[in-house]
C-alpha positions in Angstrom: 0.0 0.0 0.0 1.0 3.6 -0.7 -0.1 6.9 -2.0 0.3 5.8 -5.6 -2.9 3.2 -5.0 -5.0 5.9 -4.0 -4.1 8.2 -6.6 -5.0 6.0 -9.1 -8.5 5.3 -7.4 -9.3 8.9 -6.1 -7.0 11.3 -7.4 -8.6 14.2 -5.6 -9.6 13.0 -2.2 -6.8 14.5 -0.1 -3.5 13.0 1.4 -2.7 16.0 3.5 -3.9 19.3 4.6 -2.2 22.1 6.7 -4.8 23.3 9.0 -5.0 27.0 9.8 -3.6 27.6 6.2 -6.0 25.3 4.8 -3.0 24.4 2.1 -4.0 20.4 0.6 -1.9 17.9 -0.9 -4.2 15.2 -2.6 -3.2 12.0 -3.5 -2.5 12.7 -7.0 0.0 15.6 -6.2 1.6 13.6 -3.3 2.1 10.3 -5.8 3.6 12.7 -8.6 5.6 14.8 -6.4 7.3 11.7 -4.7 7.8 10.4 -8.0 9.1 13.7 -9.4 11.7 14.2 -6.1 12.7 10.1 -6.9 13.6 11.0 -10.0 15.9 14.1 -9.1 17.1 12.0 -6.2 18.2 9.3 -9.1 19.7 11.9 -11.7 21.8 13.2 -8.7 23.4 9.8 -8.2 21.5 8.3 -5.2 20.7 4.6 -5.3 19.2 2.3 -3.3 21.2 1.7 0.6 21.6 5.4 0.6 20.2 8.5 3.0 18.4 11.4 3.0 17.6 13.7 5.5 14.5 16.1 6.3 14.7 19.4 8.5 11.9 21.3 8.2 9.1 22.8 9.5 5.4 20.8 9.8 4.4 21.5 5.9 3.0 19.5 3.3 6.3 19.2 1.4 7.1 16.3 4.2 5.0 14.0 2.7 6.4 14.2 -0.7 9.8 14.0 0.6 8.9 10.4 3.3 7.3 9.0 -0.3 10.3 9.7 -2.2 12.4 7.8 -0.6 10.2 5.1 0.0 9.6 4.4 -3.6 13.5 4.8 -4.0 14.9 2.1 -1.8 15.9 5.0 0.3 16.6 5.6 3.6 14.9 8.7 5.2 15.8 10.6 8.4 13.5 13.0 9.9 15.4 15.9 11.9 14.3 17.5 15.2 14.3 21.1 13.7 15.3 22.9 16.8 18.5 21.4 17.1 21.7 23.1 16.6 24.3 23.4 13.7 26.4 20.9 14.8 24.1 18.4 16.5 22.6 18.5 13.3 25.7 18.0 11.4 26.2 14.9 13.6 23.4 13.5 12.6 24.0 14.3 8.7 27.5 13.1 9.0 26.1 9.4 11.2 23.8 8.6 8.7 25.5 9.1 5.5 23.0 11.3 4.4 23.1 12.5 0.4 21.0 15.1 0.4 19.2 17.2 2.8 15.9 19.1 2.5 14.9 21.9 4.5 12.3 25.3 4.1 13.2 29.0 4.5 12.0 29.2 7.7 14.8 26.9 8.9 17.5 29.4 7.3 19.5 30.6 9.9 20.9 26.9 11.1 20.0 25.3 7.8 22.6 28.2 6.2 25.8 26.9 8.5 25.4 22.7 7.5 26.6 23.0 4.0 29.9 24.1 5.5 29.9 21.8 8.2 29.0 18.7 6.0 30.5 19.3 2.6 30.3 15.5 1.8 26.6 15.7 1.2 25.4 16.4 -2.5 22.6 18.3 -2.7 21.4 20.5 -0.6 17.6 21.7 -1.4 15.5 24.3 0.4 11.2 23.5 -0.8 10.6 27.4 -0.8 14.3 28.6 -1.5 15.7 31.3 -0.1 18.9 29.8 1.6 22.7 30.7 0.1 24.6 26.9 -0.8 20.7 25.5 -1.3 19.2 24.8 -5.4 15.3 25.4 -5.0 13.6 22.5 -4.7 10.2 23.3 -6.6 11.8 24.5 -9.9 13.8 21.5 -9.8 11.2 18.8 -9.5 8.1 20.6 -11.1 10.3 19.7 -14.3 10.4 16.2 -14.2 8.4 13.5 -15.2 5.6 12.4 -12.9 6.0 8.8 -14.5 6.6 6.3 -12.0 10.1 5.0 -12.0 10.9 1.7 -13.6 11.9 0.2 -10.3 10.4 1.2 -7.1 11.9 -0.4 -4.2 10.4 -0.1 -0.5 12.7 2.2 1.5 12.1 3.3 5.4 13.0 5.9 7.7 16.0 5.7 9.7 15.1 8.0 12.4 17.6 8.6 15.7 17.4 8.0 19.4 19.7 9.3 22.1 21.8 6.6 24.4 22.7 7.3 28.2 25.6 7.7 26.2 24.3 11.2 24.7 25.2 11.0 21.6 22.3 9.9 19.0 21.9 6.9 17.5 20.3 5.7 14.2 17.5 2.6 14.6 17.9 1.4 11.5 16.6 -2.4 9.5 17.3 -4.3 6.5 15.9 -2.8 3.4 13.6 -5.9 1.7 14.6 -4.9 -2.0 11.0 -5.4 -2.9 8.8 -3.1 -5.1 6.3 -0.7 -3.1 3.5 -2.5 -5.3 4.9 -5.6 -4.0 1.8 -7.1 -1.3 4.8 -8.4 1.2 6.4 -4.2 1.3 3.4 -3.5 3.0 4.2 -0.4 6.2 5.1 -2.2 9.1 2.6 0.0 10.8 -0.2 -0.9 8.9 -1.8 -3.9 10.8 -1.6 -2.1 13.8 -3.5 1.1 12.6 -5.8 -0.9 10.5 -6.5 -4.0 13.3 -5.9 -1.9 16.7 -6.9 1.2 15.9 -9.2 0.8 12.8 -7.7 3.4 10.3 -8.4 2.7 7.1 -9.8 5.0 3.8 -13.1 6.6 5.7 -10.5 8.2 8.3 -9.2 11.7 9.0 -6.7 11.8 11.1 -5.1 14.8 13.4 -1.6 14.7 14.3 -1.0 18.4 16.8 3.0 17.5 17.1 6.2 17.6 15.0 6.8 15.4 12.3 10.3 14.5 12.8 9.1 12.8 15.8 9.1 8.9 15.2 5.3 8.6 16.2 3.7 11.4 14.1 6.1 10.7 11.4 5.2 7.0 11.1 1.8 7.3 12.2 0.5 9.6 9.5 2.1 8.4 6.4 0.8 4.7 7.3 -2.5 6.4 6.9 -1.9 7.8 4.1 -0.8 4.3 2.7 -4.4 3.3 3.8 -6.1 5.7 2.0 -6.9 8.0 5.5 -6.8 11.8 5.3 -4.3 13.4 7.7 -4.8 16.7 9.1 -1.6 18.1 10.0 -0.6 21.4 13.0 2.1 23.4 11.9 2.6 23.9 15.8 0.4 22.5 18.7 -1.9 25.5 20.4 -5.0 23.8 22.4 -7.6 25.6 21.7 -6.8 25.1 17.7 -6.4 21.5 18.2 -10.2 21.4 19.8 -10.8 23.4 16.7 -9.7 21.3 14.2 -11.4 18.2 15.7 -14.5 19.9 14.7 -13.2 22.0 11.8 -12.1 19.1 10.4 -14.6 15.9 11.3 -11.6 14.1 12.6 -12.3 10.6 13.4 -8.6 9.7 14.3 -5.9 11.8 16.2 -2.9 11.2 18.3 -1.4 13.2 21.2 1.4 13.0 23.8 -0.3 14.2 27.6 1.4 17.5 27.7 -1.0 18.4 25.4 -4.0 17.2 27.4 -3.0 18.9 30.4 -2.5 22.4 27.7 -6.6 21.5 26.9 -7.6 21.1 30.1 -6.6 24.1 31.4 -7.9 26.3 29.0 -11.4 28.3 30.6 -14.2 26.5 30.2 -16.3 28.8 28.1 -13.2 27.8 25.4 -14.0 24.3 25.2 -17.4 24.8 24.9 -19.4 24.7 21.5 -17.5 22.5 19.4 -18.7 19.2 17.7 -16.4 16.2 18.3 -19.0 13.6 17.5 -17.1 12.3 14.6 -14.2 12.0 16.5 -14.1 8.0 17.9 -10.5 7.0 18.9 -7.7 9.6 20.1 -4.4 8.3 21.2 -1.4 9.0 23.1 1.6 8.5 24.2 5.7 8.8 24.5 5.0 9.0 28.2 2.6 7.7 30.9 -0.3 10.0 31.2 -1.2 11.1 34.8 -4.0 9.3 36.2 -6.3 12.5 37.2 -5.2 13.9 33.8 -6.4 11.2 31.2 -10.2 10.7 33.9 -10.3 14.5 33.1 -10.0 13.9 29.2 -12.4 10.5 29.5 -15.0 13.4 30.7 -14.4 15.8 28.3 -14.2 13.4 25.3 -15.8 10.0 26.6 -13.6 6.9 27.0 -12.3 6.8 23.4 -8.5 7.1 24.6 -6.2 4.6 24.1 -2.7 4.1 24.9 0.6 2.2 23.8 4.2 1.6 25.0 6.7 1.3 22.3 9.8 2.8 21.4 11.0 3.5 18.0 12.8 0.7 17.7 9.6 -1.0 17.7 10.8 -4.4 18.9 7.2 -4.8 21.4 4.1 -2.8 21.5 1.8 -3.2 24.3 -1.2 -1.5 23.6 -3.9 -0.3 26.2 -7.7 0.2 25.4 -10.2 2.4 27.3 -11.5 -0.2 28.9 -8.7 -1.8 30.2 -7.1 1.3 31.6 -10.6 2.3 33.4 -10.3 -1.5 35.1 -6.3 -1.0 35.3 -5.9 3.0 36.3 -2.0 3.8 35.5 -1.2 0.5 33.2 -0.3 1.1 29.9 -1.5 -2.1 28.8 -0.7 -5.5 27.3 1.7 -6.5 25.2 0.1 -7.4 21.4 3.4 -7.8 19.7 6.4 -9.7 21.5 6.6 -11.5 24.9 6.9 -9.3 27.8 10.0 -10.1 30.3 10.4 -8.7 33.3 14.4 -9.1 34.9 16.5 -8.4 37.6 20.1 -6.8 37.4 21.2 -10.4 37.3 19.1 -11.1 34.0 16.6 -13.6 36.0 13.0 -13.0 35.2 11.0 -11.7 38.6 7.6 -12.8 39.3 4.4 -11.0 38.6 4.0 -7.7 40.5 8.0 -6.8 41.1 9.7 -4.3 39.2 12.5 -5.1 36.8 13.7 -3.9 33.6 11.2 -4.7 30.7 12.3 -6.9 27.8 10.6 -8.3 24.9 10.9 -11.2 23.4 10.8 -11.6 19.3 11.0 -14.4 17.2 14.4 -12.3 16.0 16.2 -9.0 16.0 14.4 -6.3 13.8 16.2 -3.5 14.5 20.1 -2.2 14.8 21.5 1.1 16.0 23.8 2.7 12.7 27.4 2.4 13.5 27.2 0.9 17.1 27.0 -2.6 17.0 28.1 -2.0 20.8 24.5 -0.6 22.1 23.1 -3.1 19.9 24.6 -5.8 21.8 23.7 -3.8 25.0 19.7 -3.4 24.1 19.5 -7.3 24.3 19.5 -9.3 27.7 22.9 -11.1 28.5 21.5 -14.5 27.8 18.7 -14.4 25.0 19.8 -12.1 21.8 16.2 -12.3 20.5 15.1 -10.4 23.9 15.9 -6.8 23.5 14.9 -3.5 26.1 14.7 -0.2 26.1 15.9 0.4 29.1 12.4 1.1 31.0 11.8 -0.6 34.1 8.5 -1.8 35.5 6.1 -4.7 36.2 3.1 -6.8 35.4 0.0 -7.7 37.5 -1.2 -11.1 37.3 -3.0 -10.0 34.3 -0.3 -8.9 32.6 -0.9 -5.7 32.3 2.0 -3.4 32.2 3.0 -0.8 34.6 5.8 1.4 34.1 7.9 2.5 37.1 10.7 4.1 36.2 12.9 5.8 33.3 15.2 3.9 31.3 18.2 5.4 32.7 17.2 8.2 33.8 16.0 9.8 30.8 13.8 12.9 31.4 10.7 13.1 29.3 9.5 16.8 29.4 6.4 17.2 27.0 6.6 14.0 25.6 9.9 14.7 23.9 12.7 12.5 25.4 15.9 14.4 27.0 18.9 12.7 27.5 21.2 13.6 30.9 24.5 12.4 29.5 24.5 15.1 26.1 23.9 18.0 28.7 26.0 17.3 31.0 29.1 16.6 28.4 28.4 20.4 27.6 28.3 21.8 31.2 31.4 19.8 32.4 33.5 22.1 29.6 32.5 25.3 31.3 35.6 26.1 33.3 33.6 26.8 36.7 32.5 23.5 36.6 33.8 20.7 38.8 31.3 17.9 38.1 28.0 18.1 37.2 24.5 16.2 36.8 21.7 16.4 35.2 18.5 14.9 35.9 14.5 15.4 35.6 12.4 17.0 38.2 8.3 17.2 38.5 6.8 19.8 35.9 3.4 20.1 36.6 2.6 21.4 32.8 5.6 19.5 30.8 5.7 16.4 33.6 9.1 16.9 33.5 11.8 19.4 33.1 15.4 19.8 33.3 17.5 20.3 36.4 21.4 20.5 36.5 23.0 19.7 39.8 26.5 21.5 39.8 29.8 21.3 41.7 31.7 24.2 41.3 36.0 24.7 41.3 37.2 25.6 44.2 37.0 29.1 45.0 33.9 30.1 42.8 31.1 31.2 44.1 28.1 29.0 43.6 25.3 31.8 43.3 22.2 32.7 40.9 24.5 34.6 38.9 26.7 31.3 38.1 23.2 29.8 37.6 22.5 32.6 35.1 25.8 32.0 33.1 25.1 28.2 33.1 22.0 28.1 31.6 23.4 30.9 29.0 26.4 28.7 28.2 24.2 25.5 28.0 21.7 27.5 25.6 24.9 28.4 23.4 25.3 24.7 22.4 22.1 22.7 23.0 18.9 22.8 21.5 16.7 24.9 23.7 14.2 22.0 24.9 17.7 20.7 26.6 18.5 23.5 28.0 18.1 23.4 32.1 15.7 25.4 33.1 17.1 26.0 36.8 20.6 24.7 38.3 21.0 23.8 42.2 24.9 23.4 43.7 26.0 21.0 46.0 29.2 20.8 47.8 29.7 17.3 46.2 28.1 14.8 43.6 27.9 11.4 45.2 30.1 9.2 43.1 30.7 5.7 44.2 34.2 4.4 45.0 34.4 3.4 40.8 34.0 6.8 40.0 30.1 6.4 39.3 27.6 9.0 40.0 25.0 7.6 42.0 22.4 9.6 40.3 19.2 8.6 42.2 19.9 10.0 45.4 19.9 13.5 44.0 16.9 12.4 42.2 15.3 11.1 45.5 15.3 14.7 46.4 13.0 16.0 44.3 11.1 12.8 43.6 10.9 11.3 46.8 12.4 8.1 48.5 10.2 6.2 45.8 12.4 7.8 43.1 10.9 6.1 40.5 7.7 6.7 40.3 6.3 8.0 37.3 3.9 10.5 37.6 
C-alpha cells in the first residue's frame, strides 16, 4: 500500500492538509511529487542503501519527501528542527546522508550545515531562499511524474539518544521489494488498521512535529491506507479542539502534555465544538497522569487509548479504554512480543516486582547505525532475541504493564525525550564547573523538566549569577528544549568508589524516597 494506489482510485480525495492555512496535498500531487523528487534524487546519483535527511518545519512538502524515498529504496531521516548546527551535522554526518531538505523558515541553522558537512550532495530548500541550497520546486516541477521503472520499498531511519548522549540511528534491512509488492506493506499498517481501525473513511489529526518517530510514522501509514491526515504546523489547544471539529476528525494522536494544555484552557473555550465524529484519540511517548487522562475521558468519553513502544519497535503493548478504566495507570498488554520482566542479574522476577522490561521476538528487527556496541547492549545477556529499552516496571497477574521508572534516567519533558548524558558533556567544559549532573524534576505542565545539579571549582562562588551563566552557556550549544531550566549546587556529587555517579539520590530529592515513580 502507498499513496500511488489511492491516486489511481481517487486522485482528488486529499493525502494532507495544513490546517489554519487550509493548504491540501491530494493523492495525485503527493504520488507525482514523490515520483518527481525520486527522480531528481536518481539523476543526482542516489541509489538504493543510501540516506536522506529532512529538516523542516510541519508542511505539506514532508510528505512528498517520506514518499520519495520510500519508492526509492531509500533511507529517510526526519530531523528534530530545533537542534543546533552541529548536532545537526552529527546527525547528517552518522547517517550518510546524500541530500538534505529543509524550508526558509529553517535558514538561519540550515545556512551553517553546508559548510559543516561538505560530503553531502545536494542541498535543497522546498521554498528557497537559503545561500549553498538549489530550489527544490523549480527542480522537480520539471520532471516526469511517470513512475520510476523500479520502485523499491525504502524506510525511515530515524535517531534516538543513548545514556551515552550522543544519537543513534534505529535502523533495519531494506527488503529490495517493489512498493507494489503485497509483502512491502508499512510495518505500521496492521496495527493502525487491526488496533486502531484506520483505514480509507479516516481523517486523522496529528497536533505534534513530524520528525518525531510517532507522528512521522503514524501519519504516512495512513496515508498508505487511504486516511486523510490533518496536520498542525505547531500544537496550540484551543486550535487542536478546533480542528477536531473543523475538520470531522475521526482519528488523532497526542502526547499528555497536550492534554493537560486543553484542560486548562477556561471552560467557556471548550465549549461549543462538535467532536462527535471523532471516535478514537491516542497517546503516548510518556505515561499519562491518572487524574489527567479521567479529566480527558470526561471531556471526550472513554475513546482514549494508549501504547508503550519505542521507536525501535521491537514490542508494543497497547492499552484500550476499557482496560485502563479496570487498570488505572497500566499502559496495557503486550500485542506484539513477549513481555519479560528481569532483575540486574538477568533472571525474570515474578508478577507484581519491578525489573527492567524486555521483549521477546521471534528475532532482532532492528540495529543502532554504527554501534553494534548498544546493539549488543539493548538485548539481555542471555537471549539475543530479547531486547529492552531500558524502562523498568512490572506486570500484574494480568499482565498488564505498569511502568515505574525511566530507562536510565531519561527525562521526558512534554513528551519529547531528553537525555542527561549530552547535557552534562556540555556543562562539564565550562571552566567553573567541577562535576556536574543532570536529571529530571516534576513539571506540573511539561511532567518533566530539566535540572542541573552543579559542583563548582574551588574558590567560585556557587550563586544565581553562576546559575544565570550556566543556563546561557548550556543555551549556546544545545537545542533549547535541553537546556536546564534551573541549576542547584552541591558541595559534592555522590560518586561511588568506581568513580560512578550515584544519580538517584539527587533524584530522590526531588522525587521522593520512591524515586521512580512516574507520575
Amino acid at each position: 500500500m502507498h499513496p500511488g494506489v489511492h491516486a489511481r482510485t481517487n486522485p482528488d480525495k486529499p493525502a494532507a492538509i495544513l490546517h489554519g492555512s487550509g493548504e491540501v496535498l491530494t493523492f495525485r500531487q503527493l504520488d507525482e511529487r514523490s515520483t518527481q523528487l525520486a527522480r531528481l534524487l536518481q539523476e543526482r546519483g542516489l541509489k538504493p542503501g543510501d540516506h536522506i535527511s529532512i529538516f523542516m518545519d510541519n508542511r505539506l512538502e514532508y510528505f512528498e519527501c517520506f514518499w520519495a524515498g520510500a519508492r526509492s529504496g531509500i533511507y529517510v531521516t526526519a530531523i528534530n528542527r530545533y537542534l543546533k548546527p552541529e548536532e545537526t551535522a552529527y546527525i547528517l554526518r552518522d547517517s550518510t546522508s546524500r541530500a538534505v531538505i529543509t524550508s526558509a523558515s529553517m535558514k538561519g541553522l540550515a545556512a551553517e550545515l553546508p559548510s559543516l558537512v561538505p560530503e553531502v550532495d545536494l542541498w535543497l530548500s522546498v521554498d528557497g531562499g537559503i545561500d549553498g541550497y538549489e530550489d527544490y520546486r523549480s527542480l522537480v516541477d520539471q520532471l516526469s511524474t511517470e513512475p520510476l521503472e523500479q520502485q523499491p520499498r525504502g524506510d525511515t531511519m530515524l535517531y534516538s539518544s543513548g545514556t551515552t548522549g550522543r544519537p543513534k540511528g534505529i535502523k533495519r534491512p531494506l527488503s529490495g521489494l517493489d512498493i507494489d509488492d503485497p509483502e512491502a506493506t508499512p510495518r505500521l499498517v496492521p496495527l493502525l488498521q487491526l488496533v486502531f481501525g484506520v483505514d480509507d473513511s479516516t481523517t486523522y489529526l496529528s497536533p505534534a512535529p513530524l520528525y518525531h518517530s510517532a507522528p512521522l510514522g503514524f501519519t504516512t501509514t495512513a496515508q498508505a491506507l487511504g486516511a486523510t491526515v490533518v496536520v498542525m504546523e505547531k500544537f496550540d489547544a484551543l486550535e487542536a479542539l478546533r480542528a477536531l471539529d473543523e475538520h470531522h476528525i475521526t482519528h488523532s494522536q497526542w502526547v499528555p502534555t497536550m492534554f493537560t494544555r486543553m484542560l486548562k484552557l477556561p471552560e467557556e473555550q471548550r465549549q461549543g465544538f462538535d467532536w462527535s465524529s471523532h471516535k478514537v484519540a491516542i497517546h503516548a511517548a510518556a505515561p499519562c497522569p491518572v487524574e489527567v487522562k479521567k479529566q480527558m475521558f470526561d471531556l471526550w468519553g472513554p475513546i482514549i487509548n494508549e501504547y508503550y513502544a519505542g521507536t525501535e519497535v521491537n514490542g508494543f503493548v497497547f492499552c484500550s479504554p476499557d482496560d485502563w478504566l479496570a487498570h488505572p495507570g497500566t499502559v496495557g498488554r503486550s500485542i506484539l512480543g513477549t513481555i519479560r520482566i528481569c532483575d540486574d542479574e538477568g533472571i525474570e522476577v515474578p508478577a507484581g516486582q519491578p525489573g527492567t522490561i524486555y521483549f521477546e521476538r521471534e528475532e532482532v528487527t532492528f540495529e543502532y547505525h554504527n554501534d553494534p556496541a548498544k546493539t549488543r547492549g539493548s538485548q539481555h545477556p542471555d537471549h539475543v532475541t530479547w531486547s529492552t529499552l531500558g524502562d523498568v516496571g512490572y506486570v500484574d497477574e494480568e499482565g498488564f504493564l505498569f511502568l515505574t521508572d525511566r530507562k536510565a534516567f531519561m527525562i521526558i519533558s512534554g513528551g519529547v525525550n531528553i537525555y542527561p548524558q549530552e547535557i552534562e558533556d556540555c556543562l562539564i567544559m565550562h571552566p567553573m564547573v567541577a562535576d556536574v549532573a543532570v536529571i529530571g524534576v516534576p513539571n506540573a505542565d511539561m511532567g518533566e523538566e530539566v535540572k542541573a545539579v552543579v559542583q563548582v571549582e574551588q574558590g567560585v562562588d556557587d550563586d544565581d549569577e553562576l546559575a544565570t551563566e550556566l543556563i546561557a552557556y548550556a543555551a549556546q550549544h544545545l537545542a533549547r528544549y535541553k537546556v536546564p531550566a534551573s541549576v542547584d549546587f552541591r558541595p559534592e556529587l555522590p560518586r561511588l568508589p568506581t568513580g560512578k555517579l550515584y544519580k538517584r539520590l539527587l533524584r530522590d530529592e526531588y522525587w521522593g524516597s520512591g524515586g521512580g515513580a512516574i507520575v
